[in-house]
N, C-alpha and C positions, 0 to 999 in steps of 0.2 A: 294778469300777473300769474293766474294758473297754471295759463295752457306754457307758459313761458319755462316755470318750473319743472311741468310734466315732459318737455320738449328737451331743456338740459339733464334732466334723468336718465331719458330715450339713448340721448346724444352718447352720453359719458358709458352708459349699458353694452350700449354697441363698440364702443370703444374698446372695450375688454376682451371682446370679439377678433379683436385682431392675433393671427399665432404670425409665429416667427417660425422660420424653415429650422426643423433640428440639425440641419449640415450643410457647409457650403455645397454648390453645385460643381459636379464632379461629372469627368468624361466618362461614359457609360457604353461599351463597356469600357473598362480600364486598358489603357497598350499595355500590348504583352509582353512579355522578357525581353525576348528578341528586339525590342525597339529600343533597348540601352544597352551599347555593347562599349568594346574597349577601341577607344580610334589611337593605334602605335604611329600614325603619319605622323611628322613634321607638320604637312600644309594639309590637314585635315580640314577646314574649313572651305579651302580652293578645289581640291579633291569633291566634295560634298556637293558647291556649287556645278562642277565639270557633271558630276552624276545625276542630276536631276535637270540641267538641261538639255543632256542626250536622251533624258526621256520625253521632251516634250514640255517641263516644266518654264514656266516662265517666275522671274524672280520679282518678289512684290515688292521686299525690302531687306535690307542685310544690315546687323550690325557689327561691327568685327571686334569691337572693343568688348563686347557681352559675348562675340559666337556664335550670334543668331541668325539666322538663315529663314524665311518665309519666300515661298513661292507656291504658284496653282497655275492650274492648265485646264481648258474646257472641252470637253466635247461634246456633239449635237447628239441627240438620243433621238433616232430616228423611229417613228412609231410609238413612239412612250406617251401616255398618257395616266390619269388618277382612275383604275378601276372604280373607286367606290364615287366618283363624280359624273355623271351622268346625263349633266344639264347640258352638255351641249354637241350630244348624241358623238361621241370622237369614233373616229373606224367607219361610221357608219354611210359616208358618202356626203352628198349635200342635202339641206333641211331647210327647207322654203315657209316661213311665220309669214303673216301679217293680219290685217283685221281692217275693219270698218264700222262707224259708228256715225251716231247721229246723234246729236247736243240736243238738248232740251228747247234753247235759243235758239239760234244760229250759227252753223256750221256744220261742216264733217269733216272728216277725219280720215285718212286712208295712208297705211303705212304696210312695208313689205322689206325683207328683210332677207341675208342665208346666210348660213354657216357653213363653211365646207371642211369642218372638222380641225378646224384650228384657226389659228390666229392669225393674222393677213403679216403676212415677211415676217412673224416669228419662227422660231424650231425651240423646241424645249433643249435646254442643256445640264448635262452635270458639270459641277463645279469642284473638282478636285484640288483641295489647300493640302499643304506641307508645310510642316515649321521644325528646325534643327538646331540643336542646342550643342553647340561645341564647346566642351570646357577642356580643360587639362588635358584628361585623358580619356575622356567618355564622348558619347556622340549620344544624345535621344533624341527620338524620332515620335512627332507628332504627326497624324492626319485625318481627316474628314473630309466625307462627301456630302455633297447636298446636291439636290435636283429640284431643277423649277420646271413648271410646267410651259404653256406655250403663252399665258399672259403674262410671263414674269414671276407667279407665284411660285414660295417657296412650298414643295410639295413632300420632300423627304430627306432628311438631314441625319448626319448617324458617325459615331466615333470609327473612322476606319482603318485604328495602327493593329494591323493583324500581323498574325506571324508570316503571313506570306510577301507582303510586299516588303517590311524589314529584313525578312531573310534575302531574298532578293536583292534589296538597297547593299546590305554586310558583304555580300559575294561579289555585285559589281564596283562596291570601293573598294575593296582589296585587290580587286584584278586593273583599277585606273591606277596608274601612274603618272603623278605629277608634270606637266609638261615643259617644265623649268631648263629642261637640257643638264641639267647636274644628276651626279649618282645621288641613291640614297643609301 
């Protein structure tokens, strides 16, 4: 009955142990000005789509009722790998393991293996997402990259609405026109 007592004391101790985040989590860094500007089109939304699939984008999902636009586009990162990962020598050509051993009982054991610096029909890629918010009169601009290495792992992930590529985005909608055939 002691140790019972002393073990819900333990219990409810640790329990108080637990903190809570003082803020929700937040895109870091923040997008910058440039990624909320003023959209004067009509078919800003159609416009929006036209522009980000002549970059390559492909669309993941649209809602038109909200304004919302999501799409991403990959490309292979040829030669990339995790500098501070080193397990399985990358850059450095092929790397030949194996071993042999003898059981106490009966058996042995013989095993041989290589790496040739990556992962067999993988390539690492980055994973460029975009997400647009079409209200009224505003357009903002979401984006992030992330990179996985050649097993699939996620290696590096990071908020990337900069000034350049919204600057960018602002210049080539205003220079698309709607392909509707009517003036505007």
């Amino acid at each position: 009955m002691k140790s019972i007592s002393i073990s819900l004391t333990c219990l409810l101790a640790l329990a108080g142990c637990q903190v809570i985040p003082d803020r929700l989590p937040q895109a870091e860094p923040a997008p910058v000005a440039a990624c909320y500007f003023p959209a004067a089109q009509e078919r800003a939304l159609e416009t929006s789509v036209e522009v980000l699939t002549e970059w390559g984008f492909t669309l993941n999902s649209t809602d038109t009722d909200l304004g919302l636009i999501s799409a991403s586009r990959e490309r292979p990162l040829h030669g990339y790998y995790d500098p501070y990962d080193d397990a399985y020598g990358y850059g450095r050509g092929m790397r030949v393991f194996g071993g042999l051993g003898i059981g106490r009982s009966s058996g042995v054991g013989f095993g041989i293996g290589s790496s040739f610096g990556g992962g067999v029909g993988q390539q690492p890629v980055e994973v460029e997402r975009v997400s647009l918010l079409v209200d009224d009169a505003h357009i903002r601009i979401s984006r992030d990259i992330r990179r996985f290495d050649h097993w699939g792992d996620l290696r590096e992930s990071y908020s990337a609405s900069n000034d350049d590529f919204c600057r960018r985005f602002q210049t080539r909608f205003a220079q698309t026109v709607p392909t509707t055939g009517r003036p505007l």
